[in-house]
C-alpha positions in Angstrom: 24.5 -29.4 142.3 27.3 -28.8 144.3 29.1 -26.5 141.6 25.6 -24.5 141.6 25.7 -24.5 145.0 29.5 -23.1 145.1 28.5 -20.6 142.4 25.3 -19.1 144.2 27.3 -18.8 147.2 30.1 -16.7 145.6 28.0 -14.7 143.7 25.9 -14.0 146.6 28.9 -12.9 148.5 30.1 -10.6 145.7 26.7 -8.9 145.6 26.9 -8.3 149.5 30.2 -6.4 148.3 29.2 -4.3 146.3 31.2 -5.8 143.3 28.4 -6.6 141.1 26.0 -4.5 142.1 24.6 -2.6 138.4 25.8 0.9 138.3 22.1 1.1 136.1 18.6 -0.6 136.3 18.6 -4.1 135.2 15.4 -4.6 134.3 14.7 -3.6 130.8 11.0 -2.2 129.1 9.6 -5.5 127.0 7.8 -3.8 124.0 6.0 -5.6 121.3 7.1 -5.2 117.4 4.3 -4.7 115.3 2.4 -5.7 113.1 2.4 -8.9 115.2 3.1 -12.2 113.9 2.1 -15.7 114.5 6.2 -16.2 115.9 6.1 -12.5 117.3 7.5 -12.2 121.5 7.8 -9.5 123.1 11.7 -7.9 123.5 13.8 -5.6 125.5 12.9 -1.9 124.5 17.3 -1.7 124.6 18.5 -4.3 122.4 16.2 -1.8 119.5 17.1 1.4 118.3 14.7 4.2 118.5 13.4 6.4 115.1 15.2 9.5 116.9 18.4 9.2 119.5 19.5 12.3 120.8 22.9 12.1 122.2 25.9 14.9 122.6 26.3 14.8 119.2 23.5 15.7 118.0 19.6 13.7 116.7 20.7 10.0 115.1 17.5 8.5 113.3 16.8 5.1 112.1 14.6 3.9 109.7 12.9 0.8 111.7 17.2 0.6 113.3 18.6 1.0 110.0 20.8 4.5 110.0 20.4 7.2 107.4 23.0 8.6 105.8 23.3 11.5 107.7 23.2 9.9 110.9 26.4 6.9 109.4 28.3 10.3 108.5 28.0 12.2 111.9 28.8 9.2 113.7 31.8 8.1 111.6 33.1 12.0 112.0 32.8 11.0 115.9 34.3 7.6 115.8 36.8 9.1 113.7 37.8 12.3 116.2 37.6 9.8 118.9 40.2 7.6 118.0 42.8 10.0 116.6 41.8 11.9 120.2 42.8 8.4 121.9 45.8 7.9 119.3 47.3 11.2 120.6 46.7 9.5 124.5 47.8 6.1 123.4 51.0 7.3 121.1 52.8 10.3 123.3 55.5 8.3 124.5 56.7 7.9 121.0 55.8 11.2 119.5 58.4 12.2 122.8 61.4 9.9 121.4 60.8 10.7 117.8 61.4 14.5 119.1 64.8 13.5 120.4 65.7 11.7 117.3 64.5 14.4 114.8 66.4 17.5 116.7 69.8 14.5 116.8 69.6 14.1 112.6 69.9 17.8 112.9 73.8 17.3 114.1 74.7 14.8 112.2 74.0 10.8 111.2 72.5 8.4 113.6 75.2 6.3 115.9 77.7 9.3 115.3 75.9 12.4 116.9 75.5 12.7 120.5 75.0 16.2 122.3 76.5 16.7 125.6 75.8 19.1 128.2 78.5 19.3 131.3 75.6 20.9 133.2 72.2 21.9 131.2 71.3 25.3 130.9 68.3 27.0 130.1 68.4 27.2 126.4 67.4 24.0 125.8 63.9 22.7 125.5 63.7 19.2 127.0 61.3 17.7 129.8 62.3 17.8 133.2 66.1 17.7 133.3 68.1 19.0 136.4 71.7 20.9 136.1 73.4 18.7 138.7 74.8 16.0 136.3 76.2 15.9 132.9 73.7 14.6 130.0 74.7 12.9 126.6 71.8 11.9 123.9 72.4 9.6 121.5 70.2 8.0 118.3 71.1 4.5 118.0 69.8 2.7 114.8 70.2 -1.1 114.5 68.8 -0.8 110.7 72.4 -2.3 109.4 72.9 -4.7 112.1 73.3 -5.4 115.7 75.6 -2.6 117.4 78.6 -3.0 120.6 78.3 0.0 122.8 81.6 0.7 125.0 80.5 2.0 127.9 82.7 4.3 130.4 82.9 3.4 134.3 80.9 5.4 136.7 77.8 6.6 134.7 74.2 5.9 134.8 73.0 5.1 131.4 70.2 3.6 129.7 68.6 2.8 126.2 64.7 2.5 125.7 63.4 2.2 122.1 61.4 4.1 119.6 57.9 4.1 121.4 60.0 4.7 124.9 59.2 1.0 125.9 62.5 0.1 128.3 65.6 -2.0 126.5 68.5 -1.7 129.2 70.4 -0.1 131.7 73.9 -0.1 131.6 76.7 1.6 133.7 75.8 1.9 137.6 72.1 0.2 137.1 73.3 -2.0 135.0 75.1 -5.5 134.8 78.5 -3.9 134.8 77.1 -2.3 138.3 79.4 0.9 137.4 82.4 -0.5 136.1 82.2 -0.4 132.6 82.0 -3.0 129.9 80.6 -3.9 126.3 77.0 -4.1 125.1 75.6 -5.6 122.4 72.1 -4.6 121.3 70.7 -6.3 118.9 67.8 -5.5 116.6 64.3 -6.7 116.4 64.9 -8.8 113.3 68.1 -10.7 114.3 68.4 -14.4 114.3 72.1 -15.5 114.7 73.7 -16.6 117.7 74.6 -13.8 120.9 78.7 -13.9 120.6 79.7 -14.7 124.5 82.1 -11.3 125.7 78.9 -9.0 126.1 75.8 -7.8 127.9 73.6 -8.4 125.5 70.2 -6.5 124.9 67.4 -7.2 122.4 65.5 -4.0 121.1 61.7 -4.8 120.0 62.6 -1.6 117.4 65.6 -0.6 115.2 65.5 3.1 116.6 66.5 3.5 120.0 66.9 6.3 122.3 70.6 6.5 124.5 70.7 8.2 127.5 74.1 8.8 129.8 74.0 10.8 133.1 78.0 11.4 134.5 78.8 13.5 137.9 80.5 15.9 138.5 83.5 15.9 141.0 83.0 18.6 143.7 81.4 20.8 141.3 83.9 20.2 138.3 82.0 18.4 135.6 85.7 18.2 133.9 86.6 14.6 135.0 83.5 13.5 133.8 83.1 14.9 130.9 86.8 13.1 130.3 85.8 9.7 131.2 83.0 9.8 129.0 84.5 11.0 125.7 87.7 8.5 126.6 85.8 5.7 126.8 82.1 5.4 125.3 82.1 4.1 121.9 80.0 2.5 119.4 80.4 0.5 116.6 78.8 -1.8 114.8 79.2 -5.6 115.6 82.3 -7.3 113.6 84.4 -3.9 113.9 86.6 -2.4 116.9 86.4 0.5 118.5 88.7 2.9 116.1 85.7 2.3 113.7 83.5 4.5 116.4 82.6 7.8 115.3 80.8 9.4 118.1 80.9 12.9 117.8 80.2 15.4 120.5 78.0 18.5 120.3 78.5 20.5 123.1 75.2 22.7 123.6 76.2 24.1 126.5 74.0 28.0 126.2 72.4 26.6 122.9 69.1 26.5 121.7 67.7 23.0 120.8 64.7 21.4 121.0 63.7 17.6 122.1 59.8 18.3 122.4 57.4 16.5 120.5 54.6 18.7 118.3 51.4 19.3 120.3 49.3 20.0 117.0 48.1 18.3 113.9 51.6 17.3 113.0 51.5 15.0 115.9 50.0 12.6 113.4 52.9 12.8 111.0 55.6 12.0 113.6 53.4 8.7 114.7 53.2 7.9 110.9 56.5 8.1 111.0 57.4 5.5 113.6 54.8 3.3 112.2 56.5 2.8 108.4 60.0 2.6 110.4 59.4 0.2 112.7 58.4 -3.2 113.1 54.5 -4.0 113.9 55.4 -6.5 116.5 57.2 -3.7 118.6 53.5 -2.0 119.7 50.6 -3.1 120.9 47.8 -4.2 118.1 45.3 -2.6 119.7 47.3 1.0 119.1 47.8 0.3 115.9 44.3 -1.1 115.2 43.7 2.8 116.3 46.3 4.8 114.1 45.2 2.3 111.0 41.3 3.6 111.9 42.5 7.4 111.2 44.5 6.3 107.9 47.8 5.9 109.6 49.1 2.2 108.7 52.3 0.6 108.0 52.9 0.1 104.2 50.4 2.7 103.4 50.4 6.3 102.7 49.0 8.7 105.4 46.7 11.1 103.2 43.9 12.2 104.9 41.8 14.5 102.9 39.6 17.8 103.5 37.8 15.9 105.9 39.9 14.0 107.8 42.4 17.0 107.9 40.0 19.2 109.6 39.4 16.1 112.2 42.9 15.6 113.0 44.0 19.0 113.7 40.7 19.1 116.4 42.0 15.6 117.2 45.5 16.7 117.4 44.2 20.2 120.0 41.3 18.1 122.3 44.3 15.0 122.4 47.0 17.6 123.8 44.7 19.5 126.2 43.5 16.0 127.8 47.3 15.4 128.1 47.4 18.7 129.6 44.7 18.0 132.3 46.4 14.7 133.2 49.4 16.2 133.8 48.9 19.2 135.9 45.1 18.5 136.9 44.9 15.0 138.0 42.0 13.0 139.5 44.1 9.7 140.0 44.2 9.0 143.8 47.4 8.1 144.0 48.7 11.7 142.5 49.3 13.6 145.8 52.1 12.2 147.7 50.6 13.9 151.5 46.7 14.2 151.9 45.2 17.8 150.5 49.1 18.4 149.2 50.1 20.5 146.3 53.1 17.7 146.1 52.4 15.0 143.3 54.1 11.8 142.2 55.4 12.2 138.3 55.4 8.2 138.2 51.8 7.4 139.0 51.8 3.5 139.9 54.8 2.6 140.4 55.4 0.5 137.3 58.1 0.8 134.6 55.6 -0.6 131.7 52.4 1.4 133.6 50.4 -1.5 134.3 48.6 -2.2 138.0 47.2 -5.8 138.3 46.9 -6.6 134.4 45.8 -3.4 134.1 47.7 -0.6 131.9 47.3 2.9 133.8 46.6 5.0 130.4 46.5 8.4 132.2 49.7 7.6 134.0 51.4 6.9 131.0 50.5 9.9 129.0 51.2 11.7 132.2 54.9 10.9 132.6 55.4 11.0 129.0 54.6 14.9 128.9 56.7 15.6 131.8 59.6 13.6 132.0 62.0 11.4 129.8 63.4 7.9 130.2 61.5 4.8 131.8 63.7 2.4 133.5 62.1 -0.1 136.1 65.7 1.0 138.2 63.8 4.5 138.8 60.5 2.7 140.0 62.6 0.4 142.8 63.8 2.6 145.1 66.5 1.9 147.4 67.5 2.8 150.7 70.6 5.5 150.5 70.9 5.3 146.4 69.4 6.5 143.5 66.9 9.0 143.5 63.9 10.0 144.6 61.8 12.8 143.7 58.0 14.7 144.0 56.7 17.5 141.9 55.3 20.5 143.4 52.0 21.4 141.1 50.4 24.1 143.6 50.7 25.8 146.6 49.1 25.1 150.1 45.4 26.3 149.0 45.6 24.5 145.9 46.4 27.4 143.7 48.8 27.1 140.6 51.8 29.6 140.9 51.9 32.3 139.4 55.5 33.7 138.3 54.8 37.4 139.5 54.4 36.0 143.3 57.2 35.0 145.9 56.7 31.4 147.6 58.8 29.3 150.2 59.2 26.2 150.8 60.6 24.9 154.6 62.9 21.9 154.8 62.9 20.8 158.4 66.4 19.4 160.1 67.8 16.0 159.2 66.8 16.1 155.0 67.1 12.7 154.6 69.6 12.7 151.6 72.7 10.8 152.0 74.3 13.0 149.3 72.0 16.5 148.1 69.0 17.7 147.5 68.0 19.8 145.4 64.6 21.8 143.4 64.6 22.6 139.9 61.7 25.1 138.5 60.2 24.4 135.1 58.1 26.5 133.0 54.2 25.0 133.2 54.1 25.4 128.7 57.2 23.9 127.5 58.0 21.4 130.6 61.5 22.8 130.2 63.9 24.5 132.8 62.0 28.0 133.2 63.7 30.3 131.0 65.3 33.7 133.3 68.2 35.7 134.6 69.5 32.8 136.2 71.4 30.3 133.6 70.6 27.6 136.2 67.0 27.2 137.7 68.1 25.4 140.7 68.6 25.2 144.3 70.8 22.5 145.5 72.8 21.8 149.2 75.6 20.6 146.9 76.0 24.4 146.9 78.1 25.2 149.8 76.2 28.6 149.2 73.3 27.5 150.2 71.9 29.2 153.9 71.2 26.8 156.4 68.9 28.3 159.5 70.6 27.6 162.9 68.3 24.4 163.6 69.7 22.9 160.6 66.2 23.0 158.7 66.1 25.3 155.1 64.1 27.9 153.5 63.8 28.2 150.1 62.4 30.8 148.3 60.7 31.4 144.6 60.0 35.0 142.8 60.7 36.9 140.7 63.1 38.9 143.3 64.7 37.9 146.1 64.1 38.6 149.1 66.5 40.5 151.0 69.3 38.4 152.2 68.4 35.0 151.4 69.5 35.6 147.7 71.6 32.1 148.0 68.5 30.6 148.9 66.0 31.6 146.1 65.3 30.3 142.4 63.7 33.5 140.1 60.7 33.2 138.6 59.1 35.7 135.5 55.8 37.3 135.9 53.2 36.1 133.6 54.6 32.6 133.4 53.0 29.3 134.9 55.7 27.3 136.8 56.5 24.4 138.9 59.1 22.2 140.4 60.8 19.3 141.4 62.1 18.7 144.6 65.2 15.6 144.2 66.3 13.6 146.9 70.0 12.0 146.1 70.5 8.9 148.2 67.0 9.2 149.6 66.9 7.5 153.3 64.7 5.6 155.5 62.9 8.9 157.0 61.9 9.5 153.2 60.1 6.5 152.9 58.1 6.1 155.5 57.0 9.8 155.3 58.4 10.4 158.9 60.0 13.7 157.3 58.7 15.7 154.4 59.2 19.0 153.3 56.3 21.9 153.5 53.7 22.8 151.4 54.8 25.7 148.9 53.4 28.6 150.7 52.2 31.8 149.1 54.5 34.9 150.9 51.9 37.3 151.3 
């Protein structure tokens, strides 16, 4: 009695909430099934299924709730474009990794080619990057065995696997804390003991994406670019470091691209993954999903006539969604100001994108067509280090930019960046650095260029000309092309945090 009691009283109290209140009418129409029969009640109208349903995709009929023919094909052809739609959702953050690993087998063998930039350019195609450090990509493979990476002093590195799911830091986030050391990263199927002398790292897959940022030294990305090729090496475990054969590709003004396929051949980059990799390194409710739509490890991936024409629908409506999710969002938590054109990339705040046992499904697909590398180091900010950063989507009336249109953005006095800040412009169909005139699509104070106004605050400008006199202050857009930008704050302070200082909205220069 007392546990009834208990459980009236709760529920009562969650119904004054609002928590269970039904969304739709409870009650249900009783209808009797004829003919009637000595055993016959009558039953809810909505556990039965009509002769004719009309729904958005089209008349379903039963006969007595048994489904013709017609109706088990149209709905299968639904179920079917359905998942592979939600497989595009569910699967981007691999599709974006396999990118990096297909256009790295261009160069050369896994564990040997690495391309190195000593400040990025325009040429290349890759989400998000910035031109203020020097990049290195690596494809590590674990197929062979477990493999000891060298790392230099002073970077900021990182490896995360091949469905982007995070594996380590290493360098200044990492357990050396910046001053170098040996890894060992071990694959998913290994069983011996971890040899003491090493971090050591398990990967849930045997591809694995490698990441180092270095810095440059008042502008010169020389010594950097020399500690890293002095000192990073990787070989596999059981050998020494003559036996690594890293080679650099410098793509410095190169053309290369590290962006996964938005159309049908989605599907065959996924496959892909799947017959590499272990099952146990995804979830099996994804691959419960990619097995529906004929992609399953061990098997061949052939759809036919049908299934073809599906996919490539699957592969457009999939793409678009992650379109709107990305520049359109609904999620509350998107605009970092109220009514502001500002937006946070990393919706929720959690390297694996889950809230409360909850996995945040737009936010994932979100960051994973905008950006590259999850780490939880870039989701706990710290006072005076690291990075923090916002993305500007559109300008004060909630307009997207447009490229043939000037803009400014006003930094008041006091930026709250212990070291720079700086905004990068990106073109709104490839993600990329916006292809222009200007090698580098940046703005940074690291520039001793840069015009401050006598109060100490900043205007910065965006067009496709300058305007007269503030050419140090201005990053050129192209007319005709969609763009935004990222606004970076390197060693972010207190003033950042608690929102006591922010920059302007991206007003339209009439």
């Amino acid at each position: 009695m007392i546990i009834k009691y208990s459980r009236n009283i709760i529920i009562a109290g969650l119904l004054c909430s609002g928590l269970l209140t039904p969304a739709f009418a409870e009650s249900p129409k009783m209808i009797t099934q004829k003919p009637v029969m000595k055993m016959t009640t009558p039953i809810p109208e909505n556990i039965t299924a009509p002769d004719k349903l009309e729904t958005s995709i089209g008349t379903l009929t039963f006969e007595d709730g048994f489904p013709t023919k017609d109706t088990a094909q149209k709905v299968y052809d639904q179920l079917d474009f359905q998942r592979a739609v939600e497989s595009v959702m569910m699967t981007t953050p691999g599709a974006s990794v396999h990118a990096f690993a297909k256009a790295l087998r261009e160069l050369g063998p896994d564990n040997e080619a690495a391309i190195i930039w000593p400040r990025m350019d325009t040429k290349v195609q890759l989400l998000t990057p910035n031109t203020t450090v020097i990049y290195l990509f690596l494809w590590m493979d674990l197929k062979k065995g477990p493999m000891v990476m060298e790392v230099p002093p002073k970077v900021l590195g990182l490896i995360d696997d091949h469905w982007f799911k995070y594996v380590t830091d290493f360098g200044l986030a990492g357990p050396d804390k910046g001053k170098g050391g040996k890894y060992l990263i071990l694959p998913p199927d290994y069983k011996g003991d971890e040899p003491d002398g090493y971090h050591v790292a398990k990967s849930a897959t045997f591809g694995n994406w490698l990441l180092i940022r270095g810095f440059l030294e008042n502008g010169d990305a020389a010594p950097g670019l020399k500690n890293i090729k002095d000192n990073f090496k990787l070989y596999p475990l059981g050998k020494t470091a003559s036996d690594s054969k890293v080679t650099y590709h410098d793509m410095s003004m190169k053309y290369i691209n590290t962006i996964h396929a938005s159309d049908v051949t989605f599907f065959d980059h996924i496959n892909e993954i799947v017959q590499y990799e272990p099952n146990a390194a995804q979830n099996p409710e994804i691959l419960g999903l990619l097995a529906s739509i004929g992609i399953e490890k061990g098997k061949p991936f052939k759809p036919d006539a049908r299934m073809k024409k599906i996919l490539k629908d699957a592969a457009n409506v999939g793409s678009a969604a992650s379109r709107v999710v990305l520049y359109r969002s609904r999620d509350p938590e998107a605009p970092v100001y109220p009514n502001s054109g500002w937006e946070a990339p990393w919706i929720g705040n959690s390297s694996t994108f889950e809230k409360d046992g909850v996995s945040l499904i737009d936010a994932r697909t979100r960051f994973h067509m905008y950006a590259t590398g999850i780490t939880p180091a870039m989701v706990t900010p710290k006072v005076g280090s690291g990075t923090q950063y916002i993305a500007g989507m559109r300008d004060s009336k909630g307009r997207p930019f447009e490229g043939s249109k000037t803009y400014k953005v006003h930094l008041p006095p006091n930026v709250p960046a212990k070291q720079f800040w700086a905004f990068t412009v990106y073109d709104v169909q490839t993600r990329s650095m916006l292809q222009t005139d200007q090698r580098f699509p940046e703005i940074t104070s690291a520039e001793k260029s840069v015009q401050k106004n006598t109060d100490g605050s900043y205007d910065v400008y965006f067009g496709p000309k300058a305007p007269k006199g503030k050419e140090s202050n201005w990053v050129q857009t192209v007319p005709g092309r969609g763009w935004h930008m990222l606004f970076r704050l390197y060693g972010p302070e207190q003033a950042w945090f608690d929102k006591t200082w922010r920059p302007s909205e991206v007003e339209l220069v009439e």
